[in-house]
C-alpha positions in Angstrom: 7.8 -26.9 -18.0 8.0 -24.2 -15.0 4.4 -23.4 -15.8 3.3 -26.9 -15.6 5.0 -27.4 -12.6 3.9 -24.9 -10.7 0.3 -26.0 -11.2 1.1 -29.1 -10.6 2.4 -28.2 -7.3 -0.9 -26.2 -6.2 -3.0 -28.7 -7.1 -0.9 -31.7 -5.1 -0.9 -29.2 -2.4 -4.9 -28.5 -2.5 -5.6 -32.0 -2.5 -3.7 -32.5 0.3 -6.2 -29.8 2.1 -9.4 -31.4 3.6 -12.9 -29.8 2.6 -15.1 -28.6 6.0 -18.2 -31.3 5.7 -21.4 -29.7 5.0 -23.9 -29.2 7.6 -22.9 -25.4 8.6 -26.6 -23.9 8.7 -25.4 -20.6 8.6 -23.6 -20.7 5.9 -25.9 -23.0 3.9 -28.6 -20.9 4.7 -26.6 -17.8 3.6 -25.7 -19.6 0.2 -29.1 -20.7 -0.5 -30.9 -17.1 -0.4 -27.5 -16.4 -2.7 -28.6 -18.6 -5.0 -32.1 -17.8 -5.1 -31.5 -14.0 -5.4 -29.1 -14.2 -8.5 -31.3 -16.9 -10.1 -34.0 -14.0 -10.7 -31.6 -11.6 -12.0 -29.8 -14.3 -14.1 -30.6 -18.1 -14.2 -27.2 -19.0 -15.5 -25.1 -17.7 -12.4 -26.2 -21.1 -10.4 -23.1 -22.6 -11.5 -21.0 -19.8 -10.5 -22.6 -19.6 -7.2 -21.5 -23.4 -6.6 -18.2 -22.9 -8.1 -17.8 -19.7 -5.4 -19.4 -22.7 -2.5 -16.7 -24.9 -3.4 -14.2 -21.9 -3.3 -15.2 -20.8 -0.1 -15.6 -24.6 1.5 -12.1 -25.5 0.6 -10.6 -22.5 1.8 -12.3 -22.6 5.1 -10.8 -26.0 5.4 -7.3 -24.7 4.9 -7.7 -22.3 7.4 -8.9 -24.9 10.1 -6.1 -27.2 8.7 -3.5 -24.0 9.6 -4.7 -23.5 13.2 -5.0 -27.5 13.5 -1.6 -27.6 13.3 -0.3 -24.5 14.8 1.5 -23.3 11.5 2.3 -19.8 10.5 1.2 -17.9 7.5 2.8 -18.3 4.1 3.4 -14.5 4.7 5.2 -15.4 8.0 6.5 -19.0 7.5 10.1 -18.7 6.0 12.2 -21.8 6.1 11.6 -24.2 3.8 7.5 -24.2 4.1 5.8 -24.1 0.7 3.0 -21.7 0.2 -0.3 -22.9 -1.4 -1.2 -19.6 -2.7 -3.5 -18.6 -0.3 -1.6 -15.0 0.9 0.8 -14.7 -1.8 0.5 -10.8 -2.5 3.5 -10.4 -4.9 2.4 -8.3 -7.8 1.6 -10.2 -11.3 3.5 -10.0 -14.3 0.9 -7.4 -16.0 2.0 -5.2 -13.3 5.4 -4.1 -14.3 6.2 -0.9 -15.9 9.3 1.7 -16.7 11.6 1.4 -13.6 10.6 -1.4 -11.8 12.8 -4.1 -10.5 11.9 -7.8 -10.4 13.8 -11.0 -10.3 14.4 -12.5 -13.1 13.7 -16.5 -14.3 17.9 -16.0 -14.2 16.9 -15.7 -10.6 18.9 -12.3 -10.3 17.5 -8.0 -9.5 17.2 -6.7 -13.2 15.2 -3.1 -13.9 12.3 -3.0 -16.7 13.4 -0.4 -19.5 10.8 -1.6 -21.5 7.0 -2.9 -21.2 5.1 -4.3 -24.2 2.1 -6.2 -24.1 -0.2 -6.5 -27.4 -3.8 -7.4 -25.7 -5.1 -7.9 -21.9 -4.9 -11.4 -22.2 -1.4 -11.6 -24.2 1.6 -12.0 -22.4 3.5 -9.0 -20.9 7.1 -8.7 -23.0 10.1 -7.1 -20.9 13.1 -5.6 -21.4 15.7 -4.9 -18.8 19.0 -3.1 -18.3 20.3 -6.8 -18.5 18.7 -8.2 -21.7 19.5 -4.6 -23.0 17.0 -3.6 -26.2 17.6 -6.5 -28.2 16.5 -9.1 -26.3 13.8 -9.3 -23.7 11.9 -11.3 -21.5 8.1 -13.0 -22.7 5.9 -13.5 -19.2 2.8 -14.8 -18.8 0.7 -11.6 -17.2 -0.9 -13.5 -14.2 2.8 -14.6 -13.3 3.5 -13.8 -9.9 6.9 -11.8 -9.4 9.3 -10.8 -6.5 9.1 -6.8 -7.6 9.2 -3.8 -6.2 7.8 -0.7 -7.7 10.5 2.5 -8.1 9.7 5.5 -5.9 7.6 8.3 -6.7 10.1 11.6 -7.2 8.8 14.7 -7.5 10.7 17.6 -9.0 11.3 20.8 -7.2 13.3 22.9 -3.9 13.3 20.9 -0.5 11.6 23.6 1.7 10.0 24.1 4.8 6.8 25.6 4.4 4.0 26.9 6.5 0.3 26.0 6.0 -2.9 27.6 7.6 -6.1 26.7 7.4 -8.6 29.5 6.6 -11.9 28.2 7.7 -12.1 29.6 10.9 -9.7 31.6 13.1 -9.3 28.6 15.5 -8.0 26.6 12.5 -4.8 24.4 12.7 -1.6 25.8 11.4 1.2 23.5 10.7 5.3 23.9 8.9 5.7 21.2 6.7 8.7 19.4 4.9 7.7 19.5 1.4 8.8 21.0 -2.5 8.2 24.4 -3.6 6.2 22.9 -6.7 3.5 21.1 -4.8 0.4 23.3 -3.7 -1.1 21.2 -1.7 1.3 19.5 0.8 0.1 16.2 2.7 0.1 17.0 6.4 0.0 14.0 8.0 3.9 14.5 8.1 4.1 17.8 9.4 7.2 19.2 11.9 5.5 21.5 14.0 1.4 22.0 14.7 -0.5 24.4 16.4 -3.5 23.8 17.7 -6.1 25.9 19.5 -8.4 24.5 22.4 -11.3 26.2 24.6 -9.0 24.8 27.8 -5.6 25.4 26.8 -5.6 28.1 23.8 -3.0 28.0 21.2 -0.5 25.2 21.8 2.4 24.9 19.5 3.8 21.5 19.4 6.9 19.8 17.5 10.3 17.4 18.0 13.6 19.8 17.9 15.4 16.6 16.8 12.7 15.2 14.6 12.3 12.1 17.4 12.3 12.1 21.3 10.0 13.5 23.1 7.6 16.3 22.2 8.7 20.3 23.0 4.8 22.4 23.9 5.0 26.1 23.3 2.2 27.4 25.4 0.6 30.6 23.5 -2.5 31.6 25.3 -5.2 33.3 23.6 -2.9 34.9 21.0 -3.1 33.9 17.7 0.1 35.9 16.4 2.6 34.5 19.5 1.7 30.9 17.7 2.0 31.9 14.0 5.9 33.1 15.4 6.5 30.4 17.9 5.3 28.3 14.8 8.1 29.9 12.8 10.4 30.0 14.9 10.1 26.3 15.2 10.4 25.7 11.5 13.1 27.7 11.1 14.6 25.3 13.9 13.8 22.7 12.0 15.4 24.0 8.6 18.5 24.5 10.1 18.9 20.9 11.2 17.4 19.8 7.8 20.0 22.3 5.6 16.8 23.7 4.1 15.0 26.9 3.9 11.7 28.2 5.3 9.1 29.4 2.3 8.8 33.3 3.0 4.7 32.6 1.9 2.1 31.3 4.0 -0.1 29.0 1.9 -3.8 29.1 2.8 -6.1 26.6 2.3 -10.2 26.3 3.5 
């Protein structure tokens, strides 16, 4: 009955949604070399080419119908203000794995244990730490869920580590929060960067406090001052962290 309902709802709501009238040239121009291109390559996509018209019609009408009247988003709405599926990003059933927690049709945060699902049209079977393994839950897989996917952990020593790039002696060197079992750190969230420039030389930039505004380290033309200001920053940054500095350098081209 929920199923049926919630179709129901959509479709009330749709037909509530007034249709642009035709007459765009642009667009009917647009669609009608569509149509003519995929009727060479297959004459039977003609009715899909309509159905996507229709698509794209009535959802151009909702979005005039939006602005018409001034109203938020379903993303943004809140309150009471149904949403007619138009931005409605939550992930479907088929989704789910080991880990995940989504809300339940008991309408409370349970965590899959389980995920079975016997073809990719069948419906997804779940158990939780709620339903516990004798029991579980039998959703359709286009269903769409409040859940939120568990974080990835990696295993391995919080350290600090220092990174240089090899491809030229001008090349960035960077300390980086990261574990000692991952090669190939992601700096886009490094601590402390140094950088070399025709106009300034070696710079060595970071945030003692890991906010607030940026501490420079001007190094000239030596690359070894910046390569120990650079540790010396890290090691700054350890301390505050309760973590230790990787005696390595890892070097990467």
């Amino acid at each position: 009955m929920t199923d049926i309902d919630d179709w129901s709802r959509r479709y009330e709501a749709n037909q509530r949604v007034p249709y642009l009238p035709d007459g765009d040239y642009d667009f009917d121009h647009a669609m009608t070399e569509l149509r003519a291109a995929v009727a060479e390559i297959d004459p039977n996509a003609a009715g899909a080419i309509s159905s996507v018209l229709r698509i794209l019609r009535h959802r151009r009408g909702l979005a005039a119908e939006v602005l018409r009247k001034r109203e938020p988003t379903c993303l943004s709405c809140g309150g009471e203000k149904k949403c007619l599926g138009c931005d409605d990003v939550r992930p479907e059933a088929e989704k789910l794995d080991e880990g995940w927690r989504f809300m339940s049709p008991l309408d409370r945060w349970e965590t899959v244990t389980r995920v079975q699902q016997d073809s990719d049209y069948a419906p997804v079977r779940v158990w939780t730490d709620a339903t516990g393994p004798d029991y579980s839950w039998l959703i359709p897989r286009w269903r769409k869920l409040h859940a939120v996917a568990p974080a990835l952990r990696w295993q391995g020593t919080p350290e600090i580590r220092l990174f240089e790039y090899a491809y030229a002696p001008s090349a960035p060197m960077y300390a980086i929060a990261t574990l000692d079992t991952i090669h190939r750190p992601d700096i886009e969230h490094h601590l402390v960067e140094a950088r070399y420039s025709r106009e300034d030389g070696w710079r060595v930039v970071h945030r003692p406090d890991g906010g607030g505004e940026p501490v420079v380290v001007d190094c000239g033309r030596s690359k070894a001052k910046a390569r120990t200001a650079l540790k010396a920053a890290a090691r700054q940054h350890a301390k505050a962290l309760g973590v230790k500095v990787s005696p390595h350098r890892e070097v990467s081209s």
